[in-house]
N, C-alpha and C positions, 0 to 999 in steps of 0.2 A: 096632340094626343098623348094620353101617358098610358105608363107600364100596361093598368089593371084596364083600361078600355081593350088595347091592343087586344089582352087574354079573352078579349070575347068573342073575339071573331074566331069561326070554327078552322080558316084557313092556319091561322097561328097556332092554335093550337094541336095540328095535327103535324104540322110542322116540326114544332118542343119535341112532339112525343116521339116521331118518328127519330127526329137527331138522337134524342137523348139515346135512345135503345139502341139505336146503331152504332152509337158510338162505343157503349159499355161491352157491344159483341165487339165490335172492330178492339178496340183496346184488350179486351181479354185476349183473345187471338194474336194479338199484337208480340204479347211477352214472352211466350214462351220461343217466339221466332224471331226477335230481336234477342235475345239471348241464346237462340241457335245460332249466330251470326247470319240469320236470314232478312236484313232488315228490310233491302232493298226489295223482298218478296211483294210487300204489298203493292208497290208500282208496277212490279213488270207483272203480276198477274192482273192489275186492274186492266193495263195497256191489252192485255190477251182478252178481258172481260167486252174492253171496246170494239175487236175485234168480232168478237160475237155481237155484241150490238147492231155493228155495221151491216154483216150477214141479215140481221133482222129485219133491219131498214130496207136494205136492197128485195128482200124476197116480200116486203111489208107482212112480217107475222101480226098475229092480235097480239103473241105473247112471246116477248123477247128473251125471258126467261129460257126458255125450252132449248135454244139453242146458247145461250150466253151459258149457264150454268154448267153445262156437260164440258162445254171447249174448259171453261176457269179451273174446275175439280181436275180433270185429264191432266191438264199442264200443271198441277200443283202435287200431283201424286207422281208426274213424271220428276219434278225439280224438287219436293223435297222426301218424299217414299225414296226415290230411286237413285236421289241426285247423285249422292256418294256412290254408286254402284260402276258409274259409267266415268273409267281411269283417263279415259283417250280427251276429254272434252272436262274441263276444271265446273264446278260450280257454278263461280261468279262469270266465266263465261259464257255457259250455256245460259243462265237468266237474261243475261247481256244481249244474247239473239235471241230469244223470246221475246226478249220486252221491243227490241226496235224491229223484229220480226213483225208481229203482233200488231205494234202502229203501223206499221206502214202497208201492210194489204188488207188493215181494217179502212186505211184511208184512199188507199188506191181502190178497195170493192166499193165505196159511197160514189167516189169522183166519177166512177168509171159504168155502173151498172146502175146505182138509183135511182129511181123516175121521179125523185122531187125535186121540189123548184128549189127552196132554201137549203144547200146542200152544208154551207157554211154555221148556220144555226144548228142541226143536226150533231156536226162537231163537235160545238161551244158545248151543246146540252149533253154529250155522251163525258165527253174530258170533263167540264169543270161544274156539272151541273145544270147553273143557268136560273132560272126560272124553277124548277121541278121541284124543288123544294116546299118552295111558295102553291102548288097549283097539287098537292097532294090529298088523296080521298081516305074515306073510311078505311075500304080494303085493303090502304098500302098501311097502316096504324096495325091491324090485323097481323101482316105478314110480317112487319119490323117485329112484332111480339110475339109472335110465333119462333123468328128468328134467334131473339134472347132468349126464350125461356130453352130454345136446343142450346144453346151455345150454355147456358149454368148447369143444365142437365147437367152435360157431356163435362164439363169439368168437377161438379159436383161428386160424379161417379169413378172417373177415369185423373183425378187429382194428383193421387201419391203417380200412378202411372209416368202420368204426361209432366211430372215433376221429375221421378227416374231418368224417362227419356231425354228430356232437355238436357241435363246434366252429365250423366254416365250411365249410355247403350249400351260401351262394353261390360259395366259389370251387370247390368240386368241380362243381358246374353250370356255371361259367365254362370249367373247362378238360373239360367235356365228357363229367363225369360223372353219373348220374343219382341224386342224394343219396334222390328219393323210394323208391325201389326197395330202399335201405336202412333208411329209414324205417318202410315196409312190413314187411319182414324181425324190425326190432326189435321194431315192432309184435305180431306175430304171437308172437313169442318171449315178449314180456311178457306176451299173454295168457294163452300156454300154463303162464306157471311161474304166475300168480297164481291161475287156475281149479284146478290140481292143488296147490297150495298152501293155496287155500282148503279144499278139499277133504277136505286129511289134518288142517289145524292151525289153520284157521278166519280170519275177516276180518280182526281186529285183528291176530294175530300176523302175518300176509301182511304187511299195508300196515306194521310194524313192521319187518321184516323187509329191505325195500326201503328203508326211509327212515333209519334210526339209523346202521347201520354204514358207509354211505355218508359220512353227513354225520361223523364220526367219523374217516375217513379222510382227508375234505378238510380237518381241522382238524391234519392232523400231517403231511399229504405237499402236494406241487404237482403232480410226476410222476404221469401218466394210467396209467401200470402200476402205480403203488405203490400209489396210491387204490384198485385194485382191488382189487389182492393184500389189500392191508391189510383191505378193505371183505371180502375172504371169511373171510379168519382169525379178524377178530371176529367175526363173525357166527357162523362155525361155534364160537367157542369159549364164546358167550355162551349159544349153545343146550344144550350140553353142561351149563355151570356152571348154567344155570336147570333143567336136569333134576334132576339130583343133586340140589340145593339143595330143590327143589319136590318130591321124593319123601320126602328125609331131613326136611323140618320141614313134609311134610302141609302144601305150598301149590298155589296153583292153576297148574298146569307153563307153561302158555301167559303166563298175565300174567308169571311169573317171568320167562320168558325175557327178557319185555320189560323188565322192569325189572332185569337184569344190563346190556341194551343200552344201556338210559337213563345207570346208574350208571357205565358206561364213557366215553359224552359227556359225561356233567358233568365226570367226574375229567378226560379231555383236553380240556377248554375250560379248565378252570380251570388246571392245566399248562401250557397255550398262554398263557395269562393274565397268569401269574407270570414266565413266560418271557420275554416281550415287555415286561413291565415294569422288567426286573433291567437 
């Protein structure tokens, strides 16, 4: 079976669309907090996203959202709204109990309280996906687009903003601007693309997501628009090439993705490499 048959089945195709779009919100999201030095944000809040998942599983909601998204936002406003506020407890430590917090009484509430049989599959499908990829409907096509078109809004309007912020808080507070107020904002934005992300494509792809095409971008632009632009194009294009790839040679769609991501960092490290050495 080749490419253009594959494109006809509506499961593949909802598939594309959904990776694609998730990935251009996961990667825009991605840069301004990889260059906060928040990289490691996007794992330890998916882990806190699984948490909520688990919660969902044990109480069997219809809609897992409702609790996964409120707990992901909460913990992203506490760690990066507030992070710097609280002297007694460092950054990278407090993300550090978050994240192995997180995992481990999302996986002790499954083991412990869920009335289902496949406790282990549950798992697989929250962490690395699974399947969910592959078995996705209209509605989730819907909400991944709904999700993009906030996420370009929001940078669209709040650009120069969340480009201040990234860079220098103290002089936008000096000249009388409020950077936390942005923080917040980002805040809130991050949690919402990582909880719905988590959601359709599971924790590792999320926190992959965020973190590759980002640092990808910074290794071939300087310019804060190009690292974007750059950071969505791979991203959307790596999701694309990991589907196809991982439908045609029967692999698993989520880790492919990642690993088109990966294959595109090393090849621009090593390019930047050769570059700088000639």
């Amino acid at each position: 079976m080749n490419t253009l048959e594959l494109l006809r089945f509506p499961f593949v195709q909802y598939a594309i669309i959904v990776s694609v779009l998730l990935g251009i919100s996961a990667a825009l999201i991605g840069v301004p907090l990889v260059l906060k030095r928040y990289s490691f944000m996007g794992f330890g809040l998916s882990n806190v996203a699984f948490m909520g998942m688990a919660f969902a599983i044990v109480i069997d909601a219809t809609n897992s959202l409702l609790i996964v998204m409120p707990l992901t936002v909460a913990a992203t406003i506490l760690l990066v709204g507030f992070g710097k506020r609280f002297k007694k407890v460092s950054g990278d430590a407090s993300l550090a109990m978050i994240t192995v917090g997180s995992l481990a009484i999302g996986h002790f509430a499954i083991n412990t309280f869920s009335m289902r049989g496949n406790i282990t599959a549950d798992v697989s499908e929250t962490l690395f996906g699974g399947m969910r990829l592959l078995t996705l409907r209209m509605p989730d096509v819907w909400q991944a687009a709904g999700l993009t078109v906030l996420v370009l809004a929001f940078f669209a309007f709040f650009y120069h903003r969340i480009f201040a912020v990234t860079f220098d808080a103290d002089y936008m507070q000096a000249t009388g601007q409020r950077p936390i107020m942005y923080d917040l904002l980002l805040s809130v934005i991050t949690g919402v693309v990582i909880a719905m992300s988590m959601d359709l494509l599971g924790s590792l792809l999320t926190a992959s997501l965020i973190i590759f095409p980002a640092m990808s971008a910074m290794r071939l632009f300087k310019a804060y628009k190009a690292v974007m632009v750059f950071a969505a194009v791979s991203a959307a294009a790596c999701s694309l090439l990991g589907i196809l790839v991982s439908i045609l040679l029967e692999l698993p769609a989520t880790t492919t993705i990642i690993l088109a991501n990966i294959v595109l960092f090393v090849a621009i490290f090593v390019v930047d490499f050769i570059r700088k050495m000639i």
